[in-house]
C-alpha positions in Angstrom: 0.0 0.0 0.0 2.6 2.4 1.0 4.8 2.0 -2.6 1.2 2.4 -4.4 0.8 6.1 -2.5 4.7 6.5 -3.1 4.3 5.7 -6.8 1.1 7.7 -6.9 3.3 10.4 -5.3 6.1 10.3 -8.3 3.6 10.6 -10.6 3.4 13.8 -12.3 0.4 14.6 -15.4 1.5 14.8 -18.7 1.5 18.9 -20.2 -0.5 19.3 -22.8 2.6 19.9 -25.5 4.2 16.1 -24.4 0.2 14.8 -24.7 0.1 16.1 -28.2 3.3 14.4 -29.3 2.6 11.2 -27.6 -0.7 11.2 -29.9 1.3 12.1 -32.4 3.7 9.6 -31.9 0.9 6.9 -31.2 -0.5 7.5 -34.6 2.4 6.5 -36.5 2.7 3.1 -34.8 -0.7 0.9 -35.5 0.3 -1.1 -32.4 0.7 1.5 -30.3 -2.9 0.5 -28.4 -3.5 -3.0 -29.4 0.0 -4.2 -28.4 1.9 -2.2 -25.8 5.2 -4.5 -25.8 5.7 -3.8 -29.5 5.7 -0.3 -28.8 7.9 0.0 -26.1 10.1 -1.9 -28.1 9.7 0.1 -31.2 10.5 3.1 -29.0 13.9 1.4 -27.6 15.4 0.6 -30.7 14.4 4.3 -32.1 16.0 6.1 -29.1 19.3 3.8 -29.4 19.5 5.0 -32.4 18.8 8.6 -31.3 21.9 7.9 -28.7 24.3 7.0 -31.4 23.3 9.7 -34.0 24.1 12.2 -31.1 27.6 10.4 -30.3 28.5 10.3 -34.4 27.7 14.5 -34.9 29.6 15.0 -31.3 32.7 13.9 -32.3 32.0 15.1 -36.1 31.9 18.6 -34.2 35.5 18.5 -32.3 37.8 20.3 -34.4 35.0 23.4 -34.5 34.8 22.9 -30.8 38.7 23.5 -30.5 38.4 26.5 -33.1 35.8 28.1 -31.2 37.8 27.8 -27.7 40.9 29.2 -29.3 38.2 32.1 -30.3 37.2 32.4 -27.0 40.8 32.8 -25.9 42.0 35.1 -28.2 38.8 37.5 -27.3 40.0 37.3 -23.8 43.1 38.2 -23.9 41.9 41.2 -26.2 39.7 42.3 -23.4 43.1 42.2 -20.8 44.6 44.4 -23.6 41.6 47.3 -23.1 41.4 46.8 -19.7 45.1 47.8 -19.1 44.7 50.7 -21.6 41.4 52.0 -19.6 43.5 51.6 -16.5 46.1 54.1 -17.6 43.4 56.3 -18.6 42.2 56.3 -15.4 45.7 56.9 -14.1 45.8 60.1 -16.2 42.2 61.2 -15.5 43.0 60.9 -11.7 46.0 63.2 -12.1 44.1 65.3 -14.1 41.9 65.6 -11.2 43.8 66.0 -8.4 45.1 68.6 -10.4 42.3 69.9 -10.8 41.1 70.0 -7.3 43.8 71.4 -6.0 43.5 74.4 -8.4 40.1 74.7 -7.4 41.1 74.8 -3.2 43.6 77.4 -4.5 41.0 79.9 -6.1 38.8 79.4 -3.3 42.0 80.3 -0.8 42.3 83.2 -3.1 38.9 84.5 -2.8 38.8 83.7 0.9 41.9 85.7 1.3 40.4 88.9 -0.9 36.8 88.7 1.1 39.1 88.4 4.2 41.2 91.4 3.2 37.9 93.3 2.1 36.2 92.9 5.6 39.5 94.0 7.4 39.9 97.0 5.4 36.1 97.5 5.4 36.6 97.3 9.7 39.7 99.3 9.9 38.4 102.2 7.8 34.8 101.8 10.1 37.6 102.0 13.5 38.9 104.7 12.0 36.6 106.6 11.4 34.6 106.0 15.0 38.2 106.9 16.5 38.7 109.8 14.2 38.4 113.2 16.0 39.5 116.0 13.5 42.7 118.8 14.6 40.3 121.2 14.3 37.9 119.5 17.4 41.1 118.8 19.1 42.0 122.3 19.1 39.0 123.7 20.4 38.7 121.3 23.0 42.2 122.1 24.1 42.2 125.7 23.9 38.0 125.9 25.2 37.5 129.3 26.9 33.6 129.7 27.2 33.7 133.1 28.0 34.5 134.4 25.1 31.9 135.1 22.8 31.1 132.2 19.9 33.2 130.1 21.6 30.7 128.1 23.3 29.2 126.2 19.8 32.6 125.4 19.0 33.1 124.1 21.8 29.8 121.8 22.1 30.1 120.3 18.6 33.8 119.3 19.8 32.7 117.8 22.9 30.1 115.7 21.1 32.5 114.7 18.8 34.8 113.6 21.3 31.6 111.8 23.3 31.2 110.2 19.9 34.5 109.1 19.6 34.9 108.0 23.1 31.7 105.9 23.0 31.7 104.2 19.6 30.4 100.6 20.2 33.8 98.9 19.2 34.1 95.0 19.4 36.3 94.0 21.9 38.9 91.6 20.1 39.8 95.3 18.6 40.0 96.7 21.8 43.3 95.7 22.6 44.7 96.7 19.3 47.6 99.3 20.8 46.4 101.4 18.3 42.9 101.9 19.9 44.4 101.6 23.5 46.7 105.1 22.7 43.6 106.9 20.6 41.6 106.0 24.3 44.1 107.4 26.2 44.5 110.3 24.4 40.6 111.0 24.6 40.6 110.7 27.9 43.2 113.3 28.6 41.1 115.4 26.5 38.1 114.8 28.4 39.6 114.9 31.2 41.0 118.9 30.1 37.6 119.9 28.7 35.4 118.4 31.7 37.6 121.1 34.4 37.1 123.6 32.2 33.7 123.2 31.8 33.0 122.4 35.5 34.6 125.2 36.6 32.4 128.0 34.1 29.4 125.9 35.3 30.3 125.9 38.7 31.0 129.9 39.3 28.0 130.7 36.7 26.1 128.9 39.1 26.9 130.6 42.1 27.1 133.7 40.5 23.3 133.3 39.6 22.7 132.3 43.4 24.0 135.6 44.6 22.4 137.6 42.4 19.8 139.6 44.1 17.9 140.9 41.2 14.6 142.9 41.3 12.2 140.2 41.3 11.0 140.9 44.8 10.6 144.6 44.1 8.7 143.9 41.0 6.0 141.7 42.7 5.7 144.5 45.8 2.5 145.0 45.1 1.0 141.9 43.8 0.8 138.1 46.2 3.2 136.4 43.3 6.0 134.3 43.6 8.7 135.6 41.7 9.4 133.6 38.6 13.0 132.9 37.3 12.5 132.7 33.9 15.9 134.9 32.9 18.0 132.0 34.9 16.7 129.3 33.3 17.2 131.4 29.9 20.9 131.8 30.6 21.7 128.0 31.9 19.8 126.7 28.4 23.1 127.4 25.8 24.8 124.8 28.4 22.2 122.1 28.6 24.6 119.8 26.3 27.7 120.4 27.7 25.4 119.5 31.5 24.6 116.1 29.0 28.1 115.5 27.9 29.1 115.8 31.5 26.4 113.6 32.9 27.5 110.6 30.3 31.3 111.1 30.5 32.2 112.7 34.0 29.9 111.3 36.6 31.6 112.4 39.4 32.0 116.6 38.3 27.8 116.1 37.2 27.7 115.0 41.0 29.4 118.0 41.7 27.7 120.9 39.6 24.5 118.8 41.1 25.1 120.2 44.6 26.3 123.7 42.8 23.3 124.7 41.1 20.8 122.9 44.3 22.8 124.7 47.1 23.0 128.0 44.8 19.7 128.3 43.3 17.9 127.2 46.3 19.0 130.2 48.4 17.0 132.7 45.7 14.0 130.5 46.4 14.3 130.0 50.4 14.9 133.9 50.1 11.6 134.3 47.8 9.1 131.6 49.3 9.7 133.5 53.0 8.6 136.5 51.4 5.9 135.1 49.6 4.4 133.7 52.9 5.5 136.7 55.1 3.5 138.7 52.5 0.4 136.2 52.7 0.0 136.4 56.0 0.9 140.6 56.1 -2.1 140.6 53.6 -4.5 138.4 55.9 -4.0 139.4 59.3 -2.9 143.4 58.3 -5.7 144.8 57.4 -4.2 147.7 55.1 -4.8 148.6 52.0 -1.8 147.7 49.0 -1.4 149.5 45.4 -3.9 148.1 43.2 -6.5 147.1 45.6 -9.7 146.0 43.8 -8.3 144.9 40.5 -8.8 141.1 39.4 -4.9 140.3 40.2 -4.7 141.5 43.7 -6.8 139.7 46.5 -5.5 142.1 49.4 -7.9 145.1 49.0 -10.7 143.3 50.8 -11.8 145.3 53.5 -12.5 144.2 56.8 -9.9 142.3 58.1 -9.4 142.9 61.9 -6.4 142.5 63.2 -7.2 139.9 65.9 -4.7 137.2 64.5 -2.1 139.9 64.7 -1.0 137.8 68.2 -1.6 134.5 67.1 0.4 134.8 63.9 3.9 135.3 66.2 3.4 131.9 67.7 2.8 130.4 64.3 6.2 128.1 62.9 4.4 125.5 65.2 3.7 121.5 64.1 0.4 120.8 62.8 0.2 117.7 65.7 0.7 120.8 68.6 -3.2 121.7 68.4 -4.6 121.6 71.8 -8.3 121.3 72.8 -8.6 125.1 73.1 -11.8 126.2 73.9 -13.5 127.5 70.1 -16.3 127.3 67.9 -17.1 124.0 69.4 -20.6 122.4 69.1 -20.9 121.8 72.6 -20.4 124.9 74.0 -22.2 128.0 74.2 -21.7 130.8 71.9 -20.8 133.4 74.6 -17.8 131.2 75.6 -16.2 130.9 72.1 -12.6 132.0 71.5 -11.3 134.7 69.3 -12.7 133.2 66.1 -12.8 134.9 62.3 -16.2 135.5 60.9 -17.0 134.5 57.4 -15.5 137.6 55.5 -12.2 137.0 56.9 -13.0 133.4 56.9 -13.6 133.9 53.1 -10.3 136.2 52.5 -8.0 133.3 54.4 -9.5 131.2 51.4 -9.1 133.2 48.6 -5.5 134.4 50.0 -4.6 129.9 50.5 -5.9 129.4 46.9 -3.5 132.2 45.5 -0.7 130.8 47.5 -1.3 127.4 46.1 -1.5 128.3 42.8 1.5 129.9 42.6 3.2 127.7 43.8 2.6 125.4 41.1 3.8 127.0 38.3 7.3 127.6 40.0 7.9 124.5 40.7 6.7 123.1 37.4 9.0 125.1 35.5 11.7 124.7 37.7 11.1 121.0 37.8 10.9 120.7 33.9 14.1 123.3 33.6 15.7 120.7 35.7 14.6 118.2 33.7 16.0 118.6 30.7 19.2 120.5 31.5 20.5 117.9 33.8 18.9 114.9 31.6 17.5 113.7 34.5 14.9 111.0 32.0 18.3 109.7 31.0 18.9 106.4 32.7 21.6 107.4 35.2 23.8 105.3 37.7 21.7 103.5 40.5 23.0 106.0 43.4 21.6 109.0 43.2 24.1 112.1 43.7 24.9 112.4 47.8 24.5 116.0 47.6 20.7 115.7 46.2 19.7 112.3 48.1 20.5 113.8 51.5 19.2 117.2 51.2 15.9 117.6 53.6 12.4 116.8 52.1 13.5 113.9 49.9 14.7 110.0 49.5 13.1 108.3 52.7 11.1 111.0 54.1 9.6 112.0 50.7 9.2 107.8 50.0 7.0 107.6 53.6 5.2 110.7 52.7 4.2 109.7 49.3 2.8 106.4 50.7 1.3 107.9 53.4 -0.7 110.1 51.1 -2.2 107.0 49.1 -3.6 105.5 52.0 -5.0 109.2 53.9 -6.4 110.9 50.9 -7.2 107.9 48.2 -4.5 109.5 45.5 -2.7 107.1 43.7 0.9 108.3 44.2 3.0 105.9 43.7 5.2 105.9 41.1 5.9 102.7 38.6 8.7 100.3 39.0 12.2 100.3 37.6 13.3 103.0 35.2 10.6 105.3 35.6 10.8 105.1 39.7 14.7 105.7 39.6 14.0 108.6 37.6 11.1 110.1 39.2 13.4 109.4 43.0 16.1 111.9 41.2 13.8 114.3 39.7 12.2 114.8 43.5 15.6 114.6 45.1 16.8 117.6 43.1 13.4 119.0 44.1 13.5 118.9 47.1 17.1 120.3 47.5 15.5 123.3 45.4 12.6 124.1 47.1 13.8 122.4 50.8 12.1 125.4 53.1 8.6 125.0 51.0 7.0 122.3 53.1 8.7 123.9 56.2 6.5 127.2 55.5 3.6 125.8 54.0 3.0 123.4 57.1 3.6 126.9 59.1 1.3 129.0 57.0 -1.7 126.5 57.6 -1.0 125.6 61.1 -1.1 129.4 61.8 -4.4 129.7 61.1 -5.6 126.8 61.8 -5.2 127.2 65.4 -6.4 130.9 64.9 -9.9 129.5 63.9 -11.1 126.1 63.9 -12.8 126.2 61.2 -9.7 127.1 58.7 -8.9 123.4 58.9 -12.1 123.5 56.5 -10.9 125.5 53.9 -7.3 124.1 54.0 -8.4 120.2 53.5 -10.9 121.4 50.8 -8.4 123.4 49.0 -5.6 120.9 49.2 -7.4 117.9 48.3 -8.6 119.8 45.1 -4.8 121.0 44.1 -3.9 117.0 44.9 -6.2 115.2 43.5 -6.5 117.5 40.0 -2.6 117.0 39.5 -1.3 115.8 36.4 1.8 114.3 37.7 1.2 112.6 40.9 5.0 111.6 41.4 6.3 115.3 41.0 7.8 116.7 44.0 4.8 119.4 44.2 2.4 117.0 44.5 4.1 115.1 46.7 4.7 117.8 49.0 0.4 118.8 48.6 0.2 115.0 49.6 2.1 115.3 52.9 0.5 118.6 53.7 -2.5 116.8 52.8 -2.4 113.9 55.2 -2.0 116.5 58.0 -5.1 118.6 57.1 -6.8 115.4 56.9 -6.4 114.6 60.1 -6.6 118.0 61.6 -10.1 118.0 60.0 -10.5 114.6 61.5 -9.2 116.1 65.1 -11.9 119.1 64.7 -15.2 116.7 64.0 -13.5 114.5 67.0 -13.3 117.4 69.3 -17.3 118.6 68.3 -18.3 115.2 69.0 -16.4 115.3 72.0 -17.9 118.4 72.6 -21.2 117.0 72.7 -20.6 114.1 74.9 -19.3 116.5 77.9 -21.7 119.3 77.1 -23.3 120.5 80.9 -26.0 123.0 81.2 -25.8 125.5 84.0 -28.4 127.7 83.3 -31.6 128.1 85.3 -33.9 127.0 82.6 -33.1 125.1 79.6 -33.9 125.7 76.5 -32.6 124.7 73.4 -28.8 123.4 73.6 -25.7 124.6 72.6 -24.8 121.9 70.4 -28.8 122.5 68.3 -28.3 125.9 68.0 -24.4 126.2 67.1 -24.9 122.9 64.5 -26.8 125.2 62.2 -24.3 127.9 61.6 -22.0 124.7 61.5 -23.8 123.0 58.6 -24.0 126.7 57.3 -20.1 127.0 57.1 -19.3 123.7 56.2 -21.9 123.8 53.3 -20.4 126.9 51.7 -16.8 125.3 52.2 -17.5 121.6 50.8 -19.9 123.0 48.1 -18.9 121.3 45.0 -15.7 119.3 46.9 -14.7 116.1 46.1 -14.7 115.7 49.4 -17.9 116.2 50.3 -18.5 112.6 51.4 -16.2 113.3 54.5 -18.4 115.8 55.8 -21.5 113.7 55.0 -20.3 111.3 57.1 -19.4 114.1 59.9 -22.9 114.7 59.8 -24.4 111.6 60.4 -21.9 111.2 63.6 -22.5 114.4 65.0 -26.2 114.1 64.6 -26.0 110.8 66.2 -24.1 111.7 69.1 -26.9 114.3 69.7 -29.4 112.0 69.7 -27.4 109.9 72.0 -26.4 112.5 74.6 -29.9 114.6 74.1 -31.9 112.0 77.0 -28.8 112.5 79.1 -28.3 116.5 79.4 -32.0 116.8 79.7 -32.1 114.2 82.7 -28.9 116.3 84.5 -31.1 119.6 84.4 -32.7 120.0 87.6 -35.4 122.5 86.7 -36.9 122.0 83.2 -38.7 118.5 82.6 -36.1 116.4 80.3 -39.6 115.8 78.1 -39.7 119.0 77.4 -36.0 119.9 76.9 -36.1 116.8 74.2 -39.1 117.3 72.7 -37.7 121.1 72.1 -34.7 120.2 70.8 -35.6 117.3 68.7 -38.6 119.6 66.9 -35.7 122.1 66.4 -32.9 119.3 65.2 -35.5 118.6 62.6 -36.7 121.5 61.4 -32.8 122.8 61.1 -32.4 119.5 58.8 -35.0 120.1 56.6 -34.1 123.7 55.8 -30.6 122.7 55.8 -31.3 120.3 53.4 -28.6 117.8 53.9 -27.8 115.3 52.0 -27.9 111.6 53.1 -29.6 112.6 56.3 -33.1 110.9 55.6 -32.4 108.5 58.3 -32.0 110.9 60.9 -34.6 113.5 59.7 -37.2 110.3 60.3 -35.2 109.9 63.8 -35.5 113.3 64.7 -39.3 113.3 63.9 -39.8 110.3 65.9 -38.1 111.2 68.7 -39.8 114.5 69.0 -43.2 112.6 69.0 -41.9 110.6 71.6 -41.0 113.4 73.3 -44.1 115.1 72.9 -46.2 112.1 73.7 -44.5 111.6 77.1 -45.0 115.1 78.0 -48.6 115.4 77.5 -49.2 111.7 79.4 -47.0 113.0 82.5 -46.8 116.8 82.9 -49.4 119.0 80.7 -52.5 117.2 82.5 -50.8 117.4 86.3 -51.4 121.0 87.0 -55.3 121.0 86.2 -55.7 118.0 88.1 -55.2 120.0 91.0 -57.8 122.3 89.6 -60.3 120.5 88.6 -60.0 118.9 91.8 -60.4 122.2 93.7 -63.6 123.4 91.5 -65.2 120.1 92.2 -64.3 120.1 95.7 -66.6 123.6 95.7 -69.5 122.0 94.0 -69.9 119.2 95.7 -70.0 122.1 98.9 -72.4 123.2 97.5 -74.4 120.4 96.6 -74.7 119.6 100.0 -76.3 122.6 101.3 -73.8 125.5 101.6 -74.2 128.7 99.6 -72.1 129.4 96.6 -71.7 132.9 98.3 -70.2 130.8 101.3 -68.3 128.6 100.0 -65.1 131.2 99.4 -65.4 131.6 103.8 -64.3 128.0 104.1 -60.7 128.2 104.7 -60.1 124.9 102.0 -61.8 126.7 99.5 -60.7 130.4 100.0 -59.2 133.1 97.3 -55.9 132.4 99.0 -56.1 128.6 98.0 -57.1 128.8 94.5 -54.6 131.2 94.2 -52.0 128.6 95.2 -53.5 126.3 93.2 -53.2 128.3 90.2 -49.6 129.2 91.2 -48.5 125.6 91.0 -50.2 125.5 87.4 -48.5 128.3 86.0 -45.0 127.0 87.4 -45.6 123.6 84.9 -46.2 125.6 81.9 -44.0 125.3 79.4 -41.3 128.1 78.8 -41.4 129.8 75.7 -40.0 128.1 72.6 -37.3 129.5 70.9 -36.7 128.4 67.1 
């Protein structure tokens, strides 16, 4: 079984070509199917004869066999020959390209070596130039005499050339070229040269400017104006950048002229803010009459001005936290036992007179402060130390920084400067400020504390007026408004300190009068609201106050029940419901705002009042009365005759006299509105 599957596993089927020929082939032989044997042994003797055919033309083909292999041969030793020729060709073709490639590397040197040449010539001329500083700069910068006349142009476009020279951007690698390092050098000396000269004209023009007296004062006599100095910033401008090329190349000599022109210039304005001040308060408190009185420009010819504050001006130069309690226009007091206080025309002039002085000040120090500016190139970013002379003159660095913060939180003015750059530069700008203008806070804080202890109610005006001249500044970092801030942050809290002391007022008011009436603090709160009305009209501080008003009203109607139970005479119902009726009534005319609260209080409390009065003391007194007239007719009810009755000793004209007596001692006391 298993040779049948391994035969059947040899066996492959006939194609269809070798099927065709074995038909073929079957056809020619008539035996082919009827007898098999004969066949294969037709096909035998036809392939032996096949074999020997093939054997016979084999050795019939030898000697073309042989010719062909000596062919073969000969073609292959012809191939050897052009294989060795191509080889020597590609013996010369590889010199020829070596040759070639090293003339290429050699062009490509070349060109290197001209582009290399071309950029070094194209830097040298470049160094030279930036280095070059022509004979004719070098002269004028060695022979600079900026007195003479013309000289001074000369002398700047040689010094810019120089600062151009000195601070060309050069590559370091060509920095130590020796070349370089002697051009340097020889700069320097003539910086060096130039910078004395031009710190020592600086330096004397400066101080000859600060001892110049001029007529500025004189020229103002007769208006309140603070001398401007327009002529010595008109003079210092032809040296604004010579003050630059000092800044960038001589730090130390800008340091110095620095302290120059802020210790020089700031004696003309110490020497013309006293006046201005001495003047203001000469013009409040003298009560004369100037040149020019009545015109639009001069505020002293209002009349009227008494000259009570004459006294109280000598102890002025006093700090603003020095203010005592004093007995004054206080709430709680009575009017009789007020201090020397200013009534509203002079109240009015102090105002007028506070609102010129602030005014003027502003455009001084504005123009000084842009003058300043841009002749000492104070936006240019500078070294990180500010100069010693500026940073530790009074008013500025850590005492300007705690004012300036202080003033955000007090007054709700956004004064702090931004960070970086722009702080560094405001810091200096103020510093030189404030060694300009180091006696103006000084005075200012005197001037308002003067009359703020002469009358109360100045610290009115003085927060109002302020707080507008803050709080309307375009620059909030400036050393003006800085200054307003501090000043500001003082007022506010003297204003605070007043509405403190009126409720305190209130809280230890005592009546010592035989009858009461209305009470101090009812009757002075009206010309109170009256003044602070006409003051805070239009403020941007009038919230303050509305909040004032609520407190003080409150702490009335808080100590109200207890001032009318400590008086020993008048009924407290009566002293309430008096006062409350009146607290209202003032409020409506008055017409505060915000107070809708305490009108409805007020009303409230007054029916209260009223209530309690007619329950407890209006009906007393006729009880007695009635009780006398009914005592009489039942007398005579019971027998007696009604022209009797007056014989009984209980019911005599001397006892209904009595009890008519006590009736009139209940009534109520006039009303007083």
């Amino acid at each position: 079984m298993d040779a049948v599957l391994e035969e059947e596993g040899d066996y492959q089927a006939l194609s269809e070509r070798e099927q065709q020929d074995l038909e073929r082939l079957m056809e020619q032989c008539d035996s082919a199917v009827s007898n098999a044997e004969a066949f294969a042994e037709q096909l035998s003797r036809d392939l032996s004869m096949l074999d020997g055919a093939n054997i016979h033309t084999m050795m019939a083909s030898e000697a073309q066999v042989k010719a062909l292999m000596e062919m073969i041969d000969s073609a292959y030793t012809e191939a050897e020959k052009i294989e060795e020729r191509l080889d020597s060709y590609d013996e010369i073709l590889q010199h020829v390209k070596d040759s070639i490639e090293k003339m290429a590397d050699k062009n490509t040197s070349i060109e290197q070596t001209n582009a290399n040449n071309c950029q070094l010539l194209e830097e040298l001329d470049h160094l030279i130039k930036q280095l070059d500083l022509p004979r004719g700069f070098t002269r004028d910068l060695c022979e600079a005499d900026l007195n003479k006349a013309g000289s001074l142009t000369q002398a700047i476009q040689a010094a810019e050339a120089l600062q151009a020279a000195i601070s060309a951007p050069i590559p370091p690698h060509l920095t130590q070229l020796q070349a370089v390092q002697d051009e340097r050098k020889r700069f320097d000396k003539l910086k060096a040269r130039f910078s004395q000269v031009v710190s020592r004209h600086l330096n004397n023009l400066f101080i000859h400017l600060g001892n110049d007296p001029g007529e500025t004062l004189s020229q103002h006599a007769e208006q309140l104006i603070l001398p401007r100095h327009e002529n010595l910033h008109a003079e210092l401008q032809p040296y604004t950048r010579l003050m630059h090329w000092t800044r960038a190349l001589d730090p130390r000599a800008y340091q110095h002229l620095t302290k120059t022109y802020a210790s020089s210039i700031s004696k003309l304005y110490e020497r013309d803010i006293r006046w201005f001040f001495d003047e203001a308060r000469q013009r409040i408190s003298g009560g004369r009459r100037l040149r020019g009185s009545g015109s639009s420009q001069d505020i002293a010819g209002v009349s009227g001005v008494a000259g009570k504050l004459t006294s109280q001006i000598k102890h002025g130069a006093q700090t603003l936290g020095t203010r005592t309690a004093a007995p004054g226009a206080l709430l709680g007091v009575d009017r009789d036992q007020w201090g020397s206080e200013l009534d509203m025309q002079e109240r009015q002039k102090f105002d007028e007179i506070f609102e010129r002085v602030l005014s003027e000040l502003q455009p001084v120090c504005l123009a000084e402060q842009e003058f300043c500016i841009a002749f000492f190139n104070l936006n240019a970013a500078g070294p990180d130390k500010l100069p010693s002379s500026v940073a530790s003159t009074p008013g500025s660095s850590g005492s300007e920084e705690s004012s300036g913060s202080t003033t955000t939180s007090s007054t709700g003015v956004a004064c702090t400067p931004g960070l970086g750059r722009g702080r560094q530069v405001n810091r200096e700008v103020r510093s030189m400020m404030g060694a300009l203008f180091s006696i103006l806070e000084q005075q200012l804080s005197s001037f308002i504390n003067t009359y703020d202890r002469a009358d109360s109610y100045c610290c009115l005006y003085i927060y109002v007026r302020l707080s507008e001249h803050v709080l309307t500044a375009e620059d909030t970092g400036s050393f003006l408004s800085t200054t307003f801030g501090s000043c500001l942050v003082q007022a506010k809290r003297n204003f605070d300190r007043f509405m403190n002391l009126q409720i305190q007022s209130i809280q230890e008011c005592r009546i010592t009068r035989k009858k009461c009436g209305i009470l101090p603090f009812i009757t002075n709160f009206e010309e109170f609201a009256k003044t602070a009305e006409c003051v805070f009209k239009k403020s941007e501080r009038r919230t303050d106050l509305d909040k004032w008003y609520v407190r003080l009203v409150n702490a009335m109607f808080e100590h109200m029940p207890r001032v009318a139970a400590e008086h020993q005479r008048t009924p407290p119902e009566v002293i309430k419901m008096e006062n409350y009726h009146v607290l209202h009534q003032m409020m409506f005319q008055l017409k505060l705002p915000g107070m809708d609260t305490q009108k409805k209080e007020a009303r409230q409390k007054y029916q209260e009042a009223l209530g309690l009065y007619v329950t407890q003391y209006f009906g007393r007194p006729l009880e007695k009365l009635n009780q006398f007239f009914d005592g009489v007719s039942a007398k005579v009810a019971s027998g007696v005759k009604e022209s009797e009755v007056g014989y009984q000793l209980a019911y005599s004209k001397q006892e209904l006299r009595k009890v008519i007596n006590v009736v009139i001692g209940y009534w109520l006391p006039p009303i007083r509105y």
